[in-house]
Steps between C-alpha positions, in 0.01 A plus 500: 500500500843502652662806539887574582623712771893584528647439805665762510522953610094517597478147573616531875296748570151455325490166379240430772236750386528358139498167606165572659369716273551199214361252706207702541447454082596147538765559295884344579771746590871279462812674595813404330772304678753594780748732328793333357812528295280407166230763628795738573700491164180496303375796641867664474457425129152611439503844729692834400810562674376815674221292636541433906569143596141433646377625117762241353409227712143554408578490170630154562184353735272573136739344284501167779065522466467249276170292545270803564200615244590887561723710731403763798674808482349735727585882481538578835477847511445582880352273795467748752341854504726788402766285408697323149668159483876516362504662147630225313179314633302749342592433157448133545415334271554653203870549609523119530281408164823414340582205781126356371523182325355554116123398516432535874213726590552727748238624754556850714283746684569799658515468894517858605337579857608866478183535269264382764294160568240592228730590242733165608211266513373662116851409367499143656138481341610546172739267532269214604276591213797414287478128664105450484446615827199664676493830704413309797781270462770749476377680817498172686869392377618836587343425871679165529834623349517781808414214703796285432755847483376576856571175623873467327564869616364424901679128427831716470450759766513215736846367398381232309804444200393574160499123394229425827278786385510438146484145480087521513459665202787361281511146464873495421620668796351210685715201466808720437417627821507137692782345320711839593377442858597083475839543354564822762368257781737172401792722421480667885446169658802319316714775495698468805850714524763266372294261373379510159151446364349185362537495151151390333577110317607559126555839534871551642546782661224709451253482823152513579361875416655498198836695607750531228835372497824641335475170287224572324625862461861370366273296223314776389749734531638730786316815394175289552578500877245802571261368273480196674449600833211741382330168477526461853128675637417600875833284647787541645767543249825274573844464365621136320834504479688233298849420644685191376223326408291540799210715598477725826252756604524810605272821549545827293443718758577592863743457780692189351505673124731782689730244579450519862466150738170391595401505905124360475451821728401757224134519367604402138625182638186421736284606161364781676504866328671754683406776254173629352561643106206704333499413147342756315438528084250410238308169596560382144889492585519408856256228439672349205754238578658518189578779403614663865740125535313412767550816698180459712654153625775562571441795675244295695780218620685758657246745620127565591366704244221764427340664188266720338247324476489409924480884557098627542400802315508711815850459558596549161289789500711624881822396285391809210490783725796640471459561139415801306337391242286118450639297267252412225644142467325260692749248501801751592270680771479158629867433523597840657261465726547163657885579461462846720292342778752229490760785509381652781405212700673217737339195302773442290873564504583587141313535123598357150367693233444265177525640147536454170688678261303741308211509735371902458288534817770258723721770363344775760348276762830360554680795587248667709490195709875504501427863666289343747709246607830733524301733720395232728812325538422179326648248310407532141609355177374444152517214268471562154415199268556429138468201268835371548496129715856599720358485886896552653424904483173431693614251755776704555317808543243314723767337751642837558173654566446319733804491694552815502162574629517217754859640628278850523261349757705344686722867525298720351705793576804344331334473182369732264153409297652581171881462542 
């Protein structure tokens, strides 16, 4: 029996316990492809409107499950003691029955650790009775499935990317994974400044890595341009600029993008990062290339930086104690807290907050963070995402970040944290 799993909201953050727990039955857990422009506009059409856009794009990933006998949609209500997952997670999946294909069975169980082990392990019971299997079975998938979480979650803590600590449990990730790493590697080593890349035999102008070119964009349209370079996963995102006829490269970002002459003297120019960014938000946006345009790389070709999911519980848990009252979200108490101890500490120099329009919980998390930040005199700003495929707001936003903030370490006292 092959069963479908959408990439997609609970994906990149519990896939690994599922795919365990699955493997355990010997059954086959597929997740749908990499997000795309098809995945994006079907889920667009196929979720409500007041639906947030992890919710839409999840709509999309079970439209794009296609060769699969059922699909797995899990209703996680809480994975940690004396805490909820997001509300719109909670009324999954009956909130997203209308993005099911006609026919398709769905499977679901409730995942709800607030209850306690006994009660959790009687509701995942049930549900293996509902696939032929034992007691025994169930007890011993649930065992393996923890297995494989604790690994992906230690996997993390010790700043392995997402992509490295996933790729053992999804087969996918895995050769996306290398060919992002091959084209990344053959781009650096041809790209020299002034010279221009190799273009690959019968494919003009469009290099190795698969970068996309304003030629392509100009035949499918110049509104495309975003959608295109969503394509781009875990790189380096560069210009290609058609003048006359003739093809020259450029990068989006940094010193040279502010119009200022190169020296070879500045660490953009000898590759090396001069800043440190904590990027904090929901894994299911910060992870996915798509629908943030790339954020994550390009924020990682001009800076180092740090999430979430690198901070251990005991600093998120140091990051928390200013507040009144615990949030019951356990993705939001995540977020604040990581982003306070970040706040308050030396390791980085400044914090994007990624959003997405009509998220309810980002709603509050965001602007006590903001609070945080302001009190502690760092940089701080928050990107809110829709579905719309324009990245000039976003670069923009991004290269002033992070001048500004550079320009603030340099003379700190000259420069205020929040203009």
């Amino acid at each position: 029996m092959k069963v479908g799993f959408p990439r997609a909201v609970y994906y990149y953050d519990y896939f690994p316990f599922w795919a365990g727990f699955f493997e355990s039955l010997n059954l086959e857990l597929v997740a749908s492809p990499l997000t795309n422009r098809r995945i994006m506009e079907s889920g667009l059409k196929k979720a409500s409107d007041e639906t947030c856009l992890p919710i839409k794009i999840l709509a999309g990933h079970i439209q794009a499950l296609k060769d699969v006998d059922a699909l797995f949609l899990p209703r996680m209500v809480s994975t940690e003691e004396q805490t909820y997952l997001c509300p719109k997670l909670l009324g999954l999946p009956e909130s997203i029955f209308p993005a099911v294909p006609q026919g398709m069975p769905v499977l679901t169980v409730n995942f709800n650790r607030r209850l306690g082990k006994r009660r959790l392990l009687a509701e995942l019971e049930h549900f293996g009775a509902s696939l032929g299997k034992s007691r025994v079975e169930v007890h011993r998938a649930f065992e393996l499935g923890g297995e494989w979480q604790e690994r992906f979650e230690k996997s993390r803590l010790k700043g392995l990317s997402f992509a490295e600590s996933m790729e053992e449990f999804d087969p996918v990730v895995r050769p996306k994974r290398r060919k992002a790493e091959e084209g990344s590697q053959n781009l650096a080593s041809a790209t020299v400044r002034g010279k221009e890349p190799p273009a690959r035999e019968g494919q003009g102008a469009e290099v190795t890595g698969r970068e996309v070119t304003e030629q392509e964009v100009v035949g499918r349209g110049g509104s495309d341009r975003g959608v295109a370079e969503r394509e781009v996963v875990g790189r380096e995102v560069t210009e290609r600029k058609v003048v006359g006829g003739e093809v020259t490269n450029r990068k989006v970002a940094g010193r040279e993008a502010a119009g200022r002459e190169p020296t070879g003297n500045t660490p953009e120019e000898r590759k090396e990062p001069s800043l440190t960014i904590a990027l904090v938000g929901h894994s299911y946006l910060t992870q996915e290339t798509y629908a943030n345009l790339n954020l994550l790389g390009r924020l990682q070709s001009q800076a180092t930086v740090r999430l979430v999911e690198e901070v251990e519980a005991g600093r998120i848990a140091e990051g928390l104690r200013s507040q009144r009252k615990a949030l019951f979200w356990s993705h939001a108490r995540k977020i604040l807290g990581a982003g306070s101890f970040f706040s308050r500490g030396d390791e980085v120099d400044g914090i994007i907050y990624l959003s997405c329009f009509g998220c309810g919980t980002d709603s509050i998390t965001q602007d006590l963070l903001a609070r945080v930040a302001r009190r502690e005199h760092k940089p701080y700003m928050v990107l809110t995402l829709d579905e719309h495929s324009g990245e000039a707001g976003l670069v923009t936003r991004l290269e002033a970040f992070l001048d500004m903030t550079e320009r603030r370490v340099r003379r700190e006292s000259d420069v205020s944290a929040h203009g």
